[in-house]
C-alpha positions as CSV (number, residue, x, y, z in Angstrom):
1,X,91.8,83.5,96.4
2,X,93.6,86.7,96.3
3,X,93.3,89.2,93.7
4,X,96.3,91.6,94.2
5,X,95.0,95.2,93.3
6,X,99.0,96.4,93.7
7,X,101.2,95.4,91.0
8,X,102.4,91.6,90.6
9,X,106.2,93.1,90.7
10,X,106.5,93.0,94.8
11,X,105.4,89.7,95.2
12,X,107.7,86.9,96.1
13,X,107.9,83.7,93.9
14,X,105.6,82.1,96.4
15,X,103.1,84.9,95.3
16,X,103.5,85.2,92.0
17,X,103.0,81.7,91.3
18,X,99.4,81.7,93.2
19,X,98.4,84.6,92.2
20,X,98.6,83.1,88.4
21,X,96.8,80.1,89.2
22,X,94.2,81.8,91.4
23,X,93.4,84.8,88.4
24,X,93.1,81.7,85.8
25,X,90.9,79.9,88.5
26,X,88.8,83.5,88.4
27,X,88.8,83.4,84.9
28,X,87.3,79.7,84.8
29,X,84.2,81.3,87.1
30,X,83.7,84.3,85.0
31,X,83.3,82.1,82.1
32,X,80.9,79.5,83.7
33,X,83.5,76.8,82.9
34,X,83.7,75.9,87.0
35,X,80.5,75.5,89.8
36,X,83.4,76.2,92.6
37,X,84.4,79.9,94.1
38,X,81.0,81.3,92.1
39,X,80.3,83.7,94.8
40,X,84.1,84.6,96.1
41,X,84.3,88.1,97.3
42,X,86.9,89.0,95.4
43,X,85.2,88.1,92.0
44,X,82.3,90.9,92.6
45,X,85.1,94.0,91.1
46,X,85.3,91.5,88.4
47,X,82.0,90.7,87.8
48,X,80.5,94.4,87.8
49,X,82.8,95.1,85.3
50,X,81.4,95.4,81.8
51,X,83.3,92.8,80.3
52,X,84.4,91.0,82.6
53,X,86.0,88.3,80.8
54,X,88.3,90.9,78.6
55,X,89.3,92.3,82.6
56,X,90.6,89.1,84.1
57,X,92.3,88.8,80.5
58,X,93.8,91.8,81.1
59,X,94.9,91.3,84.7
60,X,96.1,88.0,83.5
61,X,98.3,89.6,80.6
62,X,100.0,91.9,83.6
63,X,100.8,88.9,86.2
64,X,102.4,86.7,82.8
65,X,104.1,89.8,81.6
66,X,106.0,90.6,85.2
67,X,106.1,86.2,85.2
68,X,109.0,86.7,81.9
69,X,110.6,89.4,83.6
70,X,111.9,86.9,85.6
71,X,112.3,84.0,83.6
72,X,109.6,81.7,84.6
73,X,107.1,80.2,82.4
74,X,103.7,80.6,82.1
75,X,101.6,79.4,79.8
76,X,100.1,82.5,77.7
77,X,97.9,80.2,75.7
78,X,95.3,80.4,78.6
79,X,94.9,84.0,78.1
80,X,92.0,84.6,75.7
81,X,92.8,87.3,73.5
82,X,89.7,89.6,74.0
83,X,90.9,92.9,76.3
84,X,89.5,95.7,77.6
85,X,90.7,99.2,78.5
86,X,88.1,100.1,80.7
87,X,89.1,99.9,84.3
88,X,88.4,99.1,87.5
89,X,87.5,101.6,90.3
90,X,89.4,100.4,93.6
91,X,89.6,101.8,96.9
92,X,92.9,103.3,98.4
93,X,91.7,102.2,101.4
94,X,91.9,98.4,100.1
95,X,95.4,99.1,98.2
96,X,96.6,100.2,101.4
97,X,95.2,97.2,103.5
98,X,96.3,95.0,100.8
99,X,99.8,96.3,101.1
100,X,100.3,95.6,104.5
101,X,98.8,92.2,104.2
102,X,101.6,91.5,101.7
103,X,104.6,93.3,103.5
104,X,103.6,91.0,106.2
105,X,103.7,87.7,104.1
106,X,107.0,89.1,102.5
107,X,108.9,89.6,105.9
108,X,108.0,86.1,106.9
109,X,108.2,84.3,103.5
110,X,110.9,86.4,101.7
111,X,112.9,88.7,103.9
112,X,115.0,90.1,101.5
113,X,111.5,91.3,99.0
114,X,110.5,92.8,102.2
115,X,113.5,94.4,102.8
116,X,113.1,96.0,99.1
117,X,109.7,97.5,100.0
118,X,109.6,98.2,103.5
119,X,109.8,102.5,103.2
120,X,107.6,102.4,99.9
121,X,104.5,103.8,101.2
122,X,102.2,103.3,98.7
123,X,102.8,100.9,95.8
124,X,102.5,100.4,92.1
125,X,98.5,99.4,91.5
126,X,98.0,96.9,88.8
127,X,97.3,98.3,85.5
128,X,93.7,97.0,85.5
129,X,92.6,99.0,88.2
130,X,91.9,103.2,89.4
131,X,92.2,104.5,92.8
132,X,90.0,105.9,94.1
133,X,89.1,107.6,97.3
134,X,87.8,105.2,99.9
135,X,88.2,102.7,102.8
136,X,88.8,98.9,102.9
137,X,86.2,96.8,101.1
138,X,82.9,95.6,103.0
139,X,83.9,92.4,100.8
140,X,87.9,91.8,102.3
141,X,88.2,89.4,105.1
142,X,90.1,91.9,107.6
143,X,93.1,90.3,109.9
């Protein structure tokens, strides 16, 4: 399960489409609804948010709005409605790593995506969450 803390806009087709089914997966274990991925690492942001519910709502409304942008359809039913404007403290330390994790998927998956964001030095975070000063989670499984 990855939870992209950069925006869903540089990731390939490939990506985008896990990264929907892996957030509505999330969603299912923040509501109790499934006994897998309980104690996944990247739930705990999620989790020590105040409501976390309305904030995988929320990340879920980003990853289906950049989904239209380019035509493909995702069910927006299996968003609940309640949302949240509080967000999430993250690491530019883990932005960063998570960055290069991705450019290195893209060059192999999608060569032309990577092509697009090979000189962008720091990305577009996800609406949901706030950088902050700070290194690489103890929770992300370094390569």
């Amino acid at each position: 399960m990855r939870l992209w803390t950069i925006h869903p806009r540089y990731l390939d087709v490939k990506g985008l489409v896990a990264l929907w089914r892996e957030a509505l997966l999330a969603q299912k274990v923040l509501q109790g609804k499934t006994k897998g991925y309980r104690r996944h690492p990247q739930l705990l942001r999620f989790r020590l948010h105040p409501k976390s519910e309305a904030a995988i709502a929320v990340y879920l409304g980003v990853v289906l709005k950049e989904a239209k942008k380019r035509s493909y359809h995702f069910d927006g039913n299996k968003i609940p409605g309640e949302k949240t404007r509080h967000k999430i403290n993250e690491t530019e330390g883990q932005l960063l790593y998570e960055w290069r994790h991705l450019k290195r998927k893209l060059k192999k998956r999608d060569y032309k995506r990577y092509l697009q964001t090979k000189y962008i030095k720091i990305p577009e975070v996800h609406p949901l969450f706030h950088i902050v000063r700070g290194k690489v989670r103890d929770w992300e499984r370094l390569k």
